[in-house]
N, C-alpha and C positions, 0 to 999 in steps of 0.2 A: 504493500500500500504506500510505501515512503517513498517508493518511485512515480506517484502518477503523477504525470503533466511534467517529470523530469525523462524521459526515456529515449533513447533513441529504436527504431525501427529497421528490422533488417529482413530480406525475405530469404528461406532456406532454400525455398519453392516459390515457383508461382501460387500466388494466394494463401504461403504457408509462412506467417512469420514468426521473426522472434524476436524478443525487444530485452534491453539490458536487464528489465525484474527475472524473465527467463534465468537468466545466466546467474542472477547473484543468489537467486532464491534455490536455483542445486548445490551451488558454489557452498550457502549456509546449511543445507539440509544436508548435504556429504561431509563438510566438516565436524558437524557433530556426529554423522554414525560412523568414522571413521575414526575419532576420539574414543569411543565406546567401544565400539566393535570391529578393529582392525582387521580382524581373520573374514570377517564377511564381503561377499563380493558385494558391488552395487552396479546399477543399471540404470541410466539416466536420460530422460528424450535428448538433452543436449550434449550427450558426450554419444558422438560416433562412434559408430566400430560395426564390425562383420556379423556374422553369424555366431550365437554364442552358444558355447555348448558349456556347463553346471553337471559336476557329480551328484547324485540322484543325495546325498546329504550338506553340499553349499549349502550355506543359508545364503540368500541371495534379496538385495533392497533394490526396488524397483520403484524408478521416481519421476513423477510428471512436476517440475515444478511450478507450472502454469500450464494448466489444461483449461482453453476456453481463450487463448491468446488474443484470436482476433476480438473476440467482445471486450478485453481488457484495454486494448490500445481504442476501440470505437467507447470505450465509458460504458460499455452495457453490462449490467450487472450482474452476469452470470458468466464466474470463473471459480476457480479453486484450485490447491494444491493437495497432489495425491502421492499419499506415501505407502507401501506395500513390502511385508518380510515375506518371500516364500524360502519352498525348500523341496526339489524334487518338482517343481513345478506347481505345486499345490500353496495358495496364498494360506497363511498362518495368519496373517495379523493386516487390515486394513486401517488406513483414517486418511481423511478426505475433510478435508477444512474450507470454507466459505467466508472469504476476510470479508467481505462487504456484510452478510448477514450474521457474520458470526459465530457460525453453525457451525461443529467438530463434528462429523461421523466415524464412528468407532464402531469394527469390528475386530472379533478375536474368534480363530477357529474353535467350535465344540462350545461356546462360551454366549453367542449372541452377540447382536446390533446395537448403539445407542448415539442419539443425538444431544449432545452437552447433558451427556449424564440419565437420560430417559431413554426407554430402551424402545425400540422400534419395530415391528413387522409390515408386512405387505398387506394390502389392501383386502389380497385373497378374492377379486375378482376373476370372476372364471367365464363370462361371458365375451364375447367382442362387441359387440352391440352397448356394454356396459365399460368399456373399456378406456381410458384416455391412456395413451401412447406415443413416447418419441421417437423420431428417427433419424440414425447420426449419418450425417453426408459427409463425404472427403472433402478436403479443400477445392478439386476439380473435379465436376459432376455433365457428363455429356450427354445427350440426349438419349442415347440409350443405355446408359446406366441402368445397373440392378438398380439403384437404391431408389431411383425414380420411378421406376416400375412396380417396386415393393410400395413406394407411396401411390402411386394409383390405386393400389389396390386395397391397401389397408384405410383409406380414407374415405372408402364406400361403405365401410363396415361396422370401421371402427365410432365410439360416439367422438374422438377427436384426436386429432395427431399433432404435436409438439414440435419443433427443433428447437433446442436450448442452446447449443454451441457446445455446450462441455458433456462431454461422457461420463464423466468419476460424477456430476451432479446429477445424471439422468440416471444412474445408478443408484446413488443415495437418495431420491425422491422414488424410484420402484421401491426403494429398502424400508421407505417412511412410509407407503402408501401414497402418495401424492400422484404418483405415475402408478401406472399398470405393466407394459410392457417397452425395453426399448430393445435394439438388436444397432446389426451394426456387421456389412460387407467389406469392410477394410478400415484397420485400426490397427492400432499396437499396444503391446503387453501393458506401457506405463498410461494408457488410457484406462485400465479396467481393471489391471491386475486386484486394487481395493474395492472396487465397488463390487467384483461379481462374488466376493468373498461377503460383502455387506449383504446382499440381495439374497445370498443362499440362508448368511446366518438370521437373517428375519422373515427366511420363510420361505421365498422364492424359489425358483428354479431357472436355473444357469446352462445353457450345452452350446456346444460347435453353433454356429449358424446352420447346418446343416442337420442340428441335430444329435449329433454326436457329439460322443463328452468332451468339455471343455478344455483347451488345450492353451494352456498360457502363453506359450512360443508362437500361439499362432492362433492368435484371439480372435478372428471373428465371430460373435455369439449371436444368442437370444436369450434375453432375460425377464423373466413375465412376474407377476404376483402368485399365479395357482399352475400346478400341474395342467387342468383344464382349458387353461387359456392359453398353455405353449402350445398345445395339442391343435386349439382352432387355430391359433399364428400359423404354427408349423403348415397348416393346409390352404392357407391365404396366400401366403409369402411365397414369392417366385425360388426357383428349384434354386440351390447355392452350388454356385460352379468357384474352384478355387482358381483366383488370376493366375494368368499365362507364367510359368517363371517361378510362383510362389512354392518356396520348398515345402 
């Protein structure tokens, strides 16, 4: 927050930026697990690198330090930062913070959900008809994009459909109830690793986009409030094809 209205803008992509609170706010969050917990690996959207492969006992921190960027440099108030311990690929420990509202979400695996201290589930809507749901687009969205085609079709069904900009938030709002359902065709691990750990521990259900169990290395999902309503998703939503390329 002590960066707004000071920042400078840079794009990593077209349509994908990153501005100096990016960089100081991993720079801060890895200096403290690193202080802590020297032996654990960490994983961060702003530090590059290749393919990563983790023995199935790393503990490994997985960190967005600003997911929701572009609404942060436009002042629109839906951003956060997302922090995530797994281990083996399975998230262990989530929280997902909202500096503008305030708002900490905490999960811990086997343990449950909680928002500043109050504990949370899912809404446990199990209808579509009944449903409000978001849906996370890439920075570049072409005309025949799945994700546009998943929104045709889920906004004839659904009672409403969201984009927020940030993922770790549309995660934590399925985890509180507020959301129903969001999914999500191409993303990465430090978008969701916390939130799909929140959304199971209050209740939810988590899998591949495809359907198949969820794969942290390789996160595209769906994540609903009730078993019942992945069920209708899963039969609504265009077939999930993995991109050209993707391992």
């Amino acid at each position: 927050m002590a960066w707004r209205g000071h920042f400078q803008t840079r794009e990593k992509a077209p349509t994908d930026l990153v501005t100096d609170a990016d960089l100081a706010a991993q720079g801060a969050i890895r200096e403290v697990i690193a202080a802590r917990f020297p032996e654990h690996a960490f994983v961060g959207e702003e530090q590059p690198s290749g393919k990563r492969s983790f023995g199935d006992q790393q503990l490994v921190w997985i960190v967005d330090p600003l997911d929701g960027t572009t609404n942060y440099v436009h002042g629109y108030p839906c951003y956060a930062v997302s922090v995530a311990l797994a281990r083996g690929g399975k998230p262990l420990l989530g929280v997902i913070y909202d500096p503008v509202a305030e708002e900490c979400f905490v999960a811990v695996h086997g343990q449950g959900a909680w928002c500043n201290g109050t504990r949370i589930q899912t809404s446990g809507i199990t209808k579509l008809a009944a449903a409000l749901v978001s849906i996370s687009l890439p920075p570049q969205v072409g005309r025949d994009s799945p994700d546009l085609l998943d929104f045709i079709e889920v906004v004839q069904v659904c009672q409403g459909v969201r984009r927020t900009g940030s993922a770790a938030l549309n995660l934590a709002y399925v985890a509180r109830g507020q959301l129903d359902a969001v999914w999500a065709n191409l993303i990465n691990p430090w978008d969701v690793a916390a939130g799909v750990l929140m959304v199971r521990e209050a209740g939810g259900v988590v899998t591949a986009r495809g359907g198949d169990e969820f794969d942290l290395w390789n996160p595209p999902f769906l994540a609903t409030s009730s078993a019942q309503l992945h069920e209708a998703l899963m039969r609504v939503l265009t077939p999930y094809r993995r991109p050209p390329g993707d391992a």
